[in-house]
VONUKE-864904 format. One line per field, with one value per residue (C-alpha): chain; residue number from 1; x, y, z. Coordinates in steps of 0.2 Angstrom, whole numbers, padded with zeros to 4 digits, always signed. Layout:
// residues N
cadena <- c(A, ...)
num <- c(NUM, ...)
c1 <- c(X, ...)
c2 <- c(Y, ...)
c3 <- c(Z, ...)
END
This chain:
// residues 376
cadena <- c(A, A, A, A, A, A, A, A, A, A, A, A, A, A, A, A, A, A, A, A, A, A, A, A, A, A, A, A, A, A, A, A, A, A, A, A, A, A, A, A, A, A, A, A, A, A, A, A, A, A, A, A, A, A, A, A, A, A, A, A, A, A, A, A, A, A, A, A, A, A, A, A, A, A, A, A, A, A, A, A, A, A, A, A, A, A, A, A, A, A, A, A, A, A, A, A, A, A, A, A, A, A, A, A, A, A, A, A, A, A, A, A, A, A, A, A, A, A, A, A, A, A, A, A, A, A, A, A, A, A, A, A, A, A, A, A, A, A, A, A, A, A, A, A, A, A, A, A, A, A, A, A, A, A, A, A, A, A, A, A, A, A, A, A, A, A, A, A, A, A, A, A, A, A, A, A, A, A, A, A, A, A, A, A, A, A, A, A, A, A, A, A, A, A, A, A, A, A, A, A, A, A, A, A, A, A, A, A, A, A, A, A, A, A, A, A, A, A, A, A, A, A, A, A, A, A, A, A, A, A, A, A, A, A, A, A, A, A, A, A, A, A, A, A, A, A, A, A, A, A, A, A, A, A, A, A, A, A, A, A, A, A, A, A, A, A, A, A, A, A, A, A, A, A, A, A, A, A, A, A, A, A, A, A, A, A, A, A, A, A, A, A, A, A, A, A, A, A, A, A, A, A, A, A, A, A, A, A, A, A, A, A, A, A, A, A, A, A, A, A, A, A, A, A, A, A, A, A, A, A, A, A, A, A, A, A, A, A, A, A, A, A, A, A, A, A, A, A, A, A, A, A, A, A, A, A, A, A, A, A, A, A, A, A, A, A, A, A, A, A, A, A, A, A, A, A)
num <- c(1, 2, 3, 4, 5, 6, 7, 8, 9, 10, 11, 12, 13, 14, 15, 16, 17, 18, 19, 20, 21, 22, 23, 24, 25, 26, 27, 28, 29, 30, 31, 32, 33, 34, 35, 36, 37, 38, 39, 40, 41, 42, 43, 44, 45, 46, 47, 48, 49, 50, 51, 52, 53, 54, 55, 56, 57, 58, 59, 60, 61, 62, 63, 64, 65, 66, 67, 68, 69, 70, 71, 72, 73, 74, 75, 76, 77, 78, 79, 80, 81, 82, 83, 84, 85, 86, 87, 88, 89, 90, 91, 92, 93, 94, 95, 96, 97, 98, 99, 100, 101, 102, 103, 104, 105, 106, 107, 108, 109, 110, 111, 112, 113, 114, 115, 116, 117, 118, 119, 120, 121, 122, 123, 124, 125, 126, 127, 128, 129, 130, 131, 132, 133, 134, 135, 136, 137, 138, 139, 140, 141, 142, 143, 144, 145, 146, 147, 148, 149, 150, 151, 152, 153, 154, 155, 156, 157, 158, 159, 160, 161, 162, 163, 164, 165, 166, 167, 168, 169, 170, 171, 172, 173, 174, 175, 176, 177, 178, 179, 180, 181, 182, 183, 184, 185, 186, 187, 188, 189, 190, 191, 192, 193, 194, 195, 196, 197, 198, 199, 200, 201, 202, 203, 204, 205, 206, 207, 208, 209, 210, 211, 212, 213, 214, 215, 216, 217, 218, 219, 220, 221, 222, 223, 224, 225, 226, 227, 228, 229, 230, 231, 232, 233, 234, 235, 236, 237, 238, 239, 240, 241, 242, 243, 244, 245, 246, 247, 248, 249, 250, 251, 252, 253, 254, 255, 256, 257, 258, 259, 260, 261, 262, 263, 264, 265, 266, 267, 268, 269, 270, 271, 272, 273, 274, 275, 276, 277, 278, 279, 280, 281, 282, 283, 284, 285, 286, 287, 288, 289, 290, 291, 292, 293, 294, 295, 296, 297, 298, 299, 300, 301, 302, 303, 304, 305, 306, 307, 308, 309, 310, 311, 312, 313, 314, 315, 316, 317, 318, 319, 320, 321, 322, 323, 324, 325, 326, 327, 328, 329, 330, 331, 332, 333, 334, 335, 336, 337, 338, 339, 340, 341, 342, 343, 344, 345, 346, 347, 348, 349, 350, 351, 352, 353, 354, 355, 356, 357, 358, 359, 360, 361, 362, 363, 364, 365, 366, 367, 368, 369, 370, 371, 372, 373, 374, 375, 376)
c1 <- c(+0000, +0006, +0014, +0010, +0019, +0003, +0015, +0024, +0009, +0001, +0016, +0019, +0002, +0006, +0020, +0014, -0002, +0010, +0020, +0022, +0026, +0009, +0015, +0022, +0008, -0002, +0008, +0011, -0008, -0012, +0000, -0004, -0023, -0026, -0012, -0006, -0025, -0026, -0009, -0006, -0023, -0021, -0004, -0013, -0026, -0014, -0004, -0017, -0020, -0001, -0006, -0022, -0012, +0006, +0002, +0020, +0028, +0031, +0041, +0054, +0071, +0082, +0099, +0114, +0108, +0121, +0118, +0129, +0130, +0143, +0139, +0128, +0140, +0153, +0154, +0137, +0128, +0142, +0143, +0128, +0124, +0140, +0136, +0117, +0124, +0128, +0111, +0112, +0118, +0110, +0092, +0089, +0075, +0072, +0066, +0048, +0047, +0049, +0035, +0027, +0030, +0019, +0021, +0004, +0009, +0026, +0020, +0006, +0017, +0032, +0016, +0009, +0028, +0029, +0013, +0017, +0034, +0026, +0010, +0010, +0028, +0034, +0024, +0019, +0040, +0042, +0029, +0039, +0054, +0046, +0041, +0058, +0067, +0057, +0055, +0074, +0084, +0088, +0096, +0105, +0119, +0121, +0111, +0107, +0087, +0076, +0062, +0070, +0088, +0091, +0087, +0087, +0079, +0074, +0059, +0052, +0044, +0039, +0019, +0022, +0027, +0043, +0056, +0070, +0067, +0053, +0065, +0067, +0051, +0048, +0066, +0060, +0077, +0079, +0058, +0058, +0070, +0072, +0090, +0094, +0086, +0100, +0091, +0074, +0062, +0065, +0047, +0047, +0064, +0060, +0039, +0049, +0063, +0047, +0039, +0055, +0061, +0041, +0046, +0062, +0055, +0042, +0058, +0067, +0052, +0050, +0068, +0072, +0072, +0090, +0097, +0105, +0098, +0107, +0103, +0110, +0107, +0115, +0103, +0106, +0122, +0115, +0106, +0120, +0119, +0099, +0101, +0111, +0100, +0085, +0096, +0109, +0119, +0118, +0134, +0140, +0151, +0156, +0160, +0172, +0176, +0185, +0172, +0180, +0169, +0156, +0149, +0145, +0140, +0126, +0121, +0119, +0109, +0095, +0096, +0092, +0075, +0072, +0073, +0056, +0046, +0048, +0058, +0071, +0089, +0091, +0081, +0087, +0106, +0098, +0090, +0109, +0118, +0110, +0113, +0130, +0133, +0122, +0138, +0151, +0138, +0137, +0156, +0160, +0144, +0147, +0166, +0164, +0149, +0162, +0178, +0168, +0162, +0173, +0162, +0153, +0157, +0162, +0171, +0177, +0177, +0186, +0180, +0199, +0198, +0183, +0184, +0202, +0201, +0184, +0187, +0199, +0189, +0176, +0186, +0192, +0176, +0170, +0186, +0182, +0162, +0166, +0158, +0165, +0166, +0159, +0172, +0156, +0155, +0172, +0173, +0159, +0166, +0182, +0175, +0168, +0186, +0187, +0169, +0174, +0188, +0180, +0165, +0165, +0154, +0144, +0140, +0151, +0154, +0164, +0166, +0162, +0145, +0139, +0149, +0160, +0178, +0190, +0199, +0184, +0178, +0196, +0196, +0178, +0185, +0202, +0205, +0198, +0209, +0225, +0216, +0212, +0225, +0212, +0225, +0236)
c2 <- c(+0000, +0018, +0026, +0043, +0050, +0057, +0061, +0072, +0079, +0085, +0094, +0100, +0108, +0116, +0125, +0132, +0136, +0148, +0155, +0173, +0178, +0179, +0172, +0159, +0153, +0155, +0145, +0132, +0132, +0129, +0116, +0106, +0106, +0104, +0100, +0085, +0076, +0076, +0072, +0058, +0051, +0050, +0041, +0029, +0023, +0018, +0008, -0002, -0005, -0008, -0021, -0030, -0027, -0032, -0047, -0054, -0037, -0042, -0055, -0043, -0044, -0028, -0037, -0027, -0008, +0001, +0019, +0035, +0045, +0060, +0080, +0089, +0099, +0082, +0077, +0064, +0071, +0069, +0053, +0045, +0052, +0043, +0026, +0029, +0029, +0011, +0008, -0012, -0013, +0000, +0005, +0023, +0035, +0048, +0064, +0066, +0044, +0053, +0061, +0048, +0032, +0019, +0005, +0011, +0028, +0028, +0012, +0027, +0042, +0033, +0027, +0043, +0050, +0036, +0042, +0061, +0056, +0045, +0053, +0071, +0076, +0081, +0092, +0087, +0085, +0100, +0107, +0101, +0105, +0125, +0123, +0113, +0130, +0139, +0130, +0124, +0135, +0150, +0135, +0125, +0135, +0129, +0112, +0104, +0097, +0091, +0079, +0065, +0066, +0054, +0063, +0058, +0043, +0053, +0063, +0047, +0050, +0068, +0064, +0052, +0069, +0059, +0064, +0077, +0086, +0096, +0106, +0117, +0120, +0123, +0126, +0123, +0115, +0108, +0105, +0094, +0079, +0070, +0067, +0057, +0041, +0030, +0038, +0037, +0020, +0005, +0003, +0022, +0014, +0000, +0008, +0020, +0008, -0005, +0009, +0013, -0003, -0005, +0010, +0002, -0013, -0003, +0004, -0011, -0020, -0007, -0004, -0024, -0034, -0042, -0023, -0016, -0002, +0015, +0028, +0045, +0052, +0067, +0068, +0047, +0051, +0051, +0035, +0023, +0011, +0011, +0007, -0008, -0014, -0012, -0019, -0032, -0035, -0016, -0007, +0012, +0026, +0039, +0056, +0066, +0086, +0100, +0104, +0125, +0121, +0109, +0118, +0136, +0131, +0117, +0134, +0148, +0133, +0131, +0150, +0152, +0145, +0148, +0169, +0168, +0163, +0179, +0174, +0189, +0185, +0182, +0167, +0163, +0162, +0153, +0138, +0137, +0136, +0121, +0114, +0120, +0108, +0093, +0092, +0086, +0070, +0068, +0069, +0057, +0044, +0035, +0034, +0027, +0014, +0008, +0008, +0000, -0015, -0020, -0034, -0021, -0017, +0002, +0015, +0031, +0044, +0061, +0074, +0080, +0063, +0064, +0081, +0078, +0060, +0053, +0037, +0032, +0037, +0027, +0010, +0011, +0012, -0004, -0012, -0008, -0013, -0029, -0022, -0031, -0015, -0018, -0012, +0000, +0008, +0010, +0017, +0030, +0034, +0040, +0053, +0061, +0065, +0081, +0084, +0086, +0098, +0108, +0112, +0128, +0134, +0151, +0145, +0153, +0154, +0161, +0156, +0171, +0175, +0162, +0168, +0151, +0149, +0137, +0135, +0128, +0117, +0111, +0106, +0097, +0087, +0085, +0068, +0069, +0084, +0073, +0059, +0068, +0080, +0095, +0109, +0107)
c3 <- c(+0000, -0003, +0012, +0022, +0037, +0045, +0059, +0047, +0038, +0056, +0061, +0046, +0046, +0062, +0056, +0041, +0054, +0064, +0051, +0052, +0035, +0027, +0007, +0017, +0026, +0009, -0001, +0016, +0018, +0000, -0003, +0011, +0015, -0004, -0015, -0005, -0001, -0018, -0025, -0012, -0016, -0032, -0030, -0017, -0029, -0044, -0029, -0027, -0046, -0049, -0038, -0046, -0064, -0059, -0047, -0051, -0044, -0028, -0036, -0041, -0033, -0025, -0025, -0022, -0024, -0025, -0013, -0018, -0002, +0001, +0004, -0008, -0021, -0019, -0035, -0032, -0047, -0059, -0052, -0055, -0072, -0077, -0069, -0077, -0092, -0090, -0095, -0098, -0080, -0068, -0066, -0060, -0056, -0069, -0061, -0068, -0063, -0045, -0045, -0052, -0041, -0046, -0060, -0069, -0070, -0075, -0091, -0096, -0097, -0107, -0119, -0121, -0124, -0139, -0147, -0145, -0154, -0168, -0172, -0165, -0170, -0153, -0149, -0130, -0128, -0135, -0121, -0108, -0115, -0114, -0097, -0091, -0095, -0088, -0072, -0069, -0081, -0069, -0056, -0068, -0067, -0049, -0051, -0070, -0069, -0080, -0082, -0089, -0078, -0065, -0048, -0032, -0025, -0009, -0022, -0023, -0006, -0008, -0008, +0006, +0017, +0019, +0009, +0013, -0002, +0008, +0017, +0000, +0002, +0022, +0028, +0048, +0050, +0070, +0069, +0054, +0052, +0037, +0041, +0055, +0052, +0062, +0078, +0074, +0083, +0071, +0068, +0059, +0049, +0044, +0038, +0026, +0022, +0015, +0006, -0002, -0007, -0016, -0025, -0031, -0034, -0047, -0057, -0058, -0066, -0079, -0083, -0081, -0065, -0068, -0066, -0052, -0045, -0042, -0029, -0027, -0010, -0001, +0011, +0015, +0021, +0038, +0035, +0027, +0043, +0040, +0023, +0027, +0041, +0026, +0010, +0019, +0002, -0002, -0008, -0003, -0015, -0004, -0014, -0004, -0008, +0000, +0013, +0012, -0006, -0004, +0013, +0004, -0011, -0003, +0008, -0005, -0017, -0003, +0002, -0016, -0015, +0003, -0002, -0011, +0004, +0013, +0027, +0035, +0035, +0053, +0051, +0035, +0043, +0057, +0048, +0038, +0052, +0060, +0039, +0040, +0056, +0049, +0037, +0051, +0053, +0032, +0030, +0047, +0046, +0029, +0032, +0048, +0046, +0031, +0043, +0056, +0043, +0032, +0025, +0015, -0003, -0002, -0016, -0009, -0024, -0024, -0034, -0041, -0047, -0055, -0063, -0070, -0076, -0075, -0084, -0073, -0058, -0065, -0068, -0052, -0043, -0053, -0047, -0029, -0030, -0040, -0055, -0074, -0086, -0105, -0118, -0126, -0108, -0107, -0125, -0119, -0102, -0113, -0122, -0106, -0101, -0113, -0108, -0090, -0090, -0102, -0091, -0082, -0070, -0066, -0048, -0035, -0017, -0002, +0017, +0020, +0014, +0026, +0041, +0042, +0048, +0038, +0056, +0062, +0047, +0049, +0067, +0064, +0050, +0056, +0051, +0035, +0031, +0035, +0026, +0008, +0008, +0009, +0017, -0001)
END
């Protein structure tokens, strides 16, 4: 059955009930007390169907997911869309399939695509395409978006009120937690772990149940021992960058959509800060959980690596997860190399802007320094 933190949704309520900024409370109000009924309705219903049409989904087997964990702005992005491109051996979520989690939905859109494309020219793509630009162009400098690009698994959840994504939309950071799922009761775990898995067990059957599914998850990063209590065989990439970079950039990305709700800067700066310190757990947790069990397959990628020879960077990760590499995907993954250190980017940053000391990111992240060689 299709999942709903009621929990969430309640207290979610409440705060967008108190809000002070009235086009916050507006836009909460709306959202929440009519979009979301709906919506998650909706979503519910064709659940059920995927059930009564697809009775041999639950037959479906998640073997070995692969998670990709790290700090926003790391390198996880880049990542994934270059282990996506392995199309005959992963299975990812494509943003719009997010939105869209159930079996039923997902077979009628890519249907309705075909026929836009033979009989009507493109003309729906092209629509999309229009409002695409329009909706993620003035962020793509700082985040490329669209439709039909793998995403983050954590969308998935969005209608269930339990996905991390809502944050960008109601930053109440220290009232909401979406993060910290080690310390929440198992029972709450293991409910959203079920739903989640359902979800990827939906994807796989569309895109071929002998795939390996691919997940790419900032915000997991504080779940990476969760996610191995939920997918025993599961394999973690860890992206590391320098956190002097990573930090800033993560916080003026939210603040860029936290800005059009109103909200003064005190409060802004407030909200970031408890962000800015959630990073000392997303650098330390993933690191640690694969220190302290060996057993698990586990690929540490550093984004100077990936930026400056991605095809190596690449290779060597399949090495590490036990992955064969194809001589086509290897003759792709070539070309990307000139691609890479070609690619500039409009999106900048300081320390400063957010009030944050390099002293104090460095003695927070002491080890890690000494470990990657950030102080060069």
């Amino acid at each position: 059955m299709f999942f709903f933190d009621f929990s969430n949704y309640f207290k979610m309520i409440g705060l967008a009930w108190n809000e002070k900024v009235p086009k916050a409370r507006r836009y909460y109000l709306v959202v929440l007390l009519l979009g979301v009924p709906i919506i998650s309705t909706f979503h519910a219903v064709c659940f059920l169907l995927d059930r009564l049409f697809y009775p041999d989904l639950q037959k479906v087997p998640v073997a070995s997911p692969i998670f990709m964990v790290g700090h926003a702005r790391s390198g996880t992005t880049l990542t994934h869309r270059l282990l996506s491109s392995d199309r005959g051996r992963f299975s990812s979520f494509l943003l719009y399939e997010l939105y869209f989690p159930s079996l039923i939905q997902k077979k009628l859109i890519r249907r309705i695509a075909r026929h836009d494309a033979e009989h009507w020219r493109g003309f729906l793509a092209g629509q999309v395409k229009a409002w695409e630009d329009w909706r993620y162009g003035p962020m793509r400098h700082m985040h490329e978006m669209g439709l039909t690009e793998p995403e983050e698994d954590d969308i998935v959840l969005y209608w269930s009120m339990a996905a991390g994504f809502w944050i960008t939309k109601m930053p109440y950071m220290g009232e909401l937690d979406f993060y910290y799922m080690n310390d929440w009761p198992e029972r709450k775990r293991r409910r959203y772990n079920d739903f989640y898995r359902e979800c990827v067990k939906r994807q796989l059957y569309l895109n071929g149940p002998g795939k390996i599914h691919l997940s790419k998850n900032p915000m997991y990063s504080g779940r990476v021992a969760s996610l191995h209590e939920a997918f025993p065989n599961a394999r973690f990439i860890v992206n590391v960058r320098d956190p002097n970079e990573t930090i800033p950039s993560l916080l003026k990305l939210v603040r860029a959509g936290w800005k059009q709700l109103g909200w003064d800067p005190e409060r802004q700066n407030r909200c970031l800060q408890i962000l800015a310190d959630q990073s000392w757990h997303t650098y330390k947790h993933p690191l640690e959980f694969l220190a302290a069990h060996p057993e698990v397959k586990g690929a540490v990628v550093d984004y100077r690596d990936l930026t400056s020879d991605p095809a190596a960077t690449i290779e060597k990760l399949y090495q590490d997860l036990g992955l064969p590499m194809s001589a086509e995907y290897r003759e792709w993954l070539a070309g990307q190399a000139t691609r890479e250190r070609e690619h500039k980017t409009r999106h900048t940053y300081s320390l400063e802007e957010f009030g944050l000391e390099a002293e104090a990111i460095r003695k927070n992240l002491a080890p890690l320094f000494e470990r990657f060689g950030w102080d060069a």
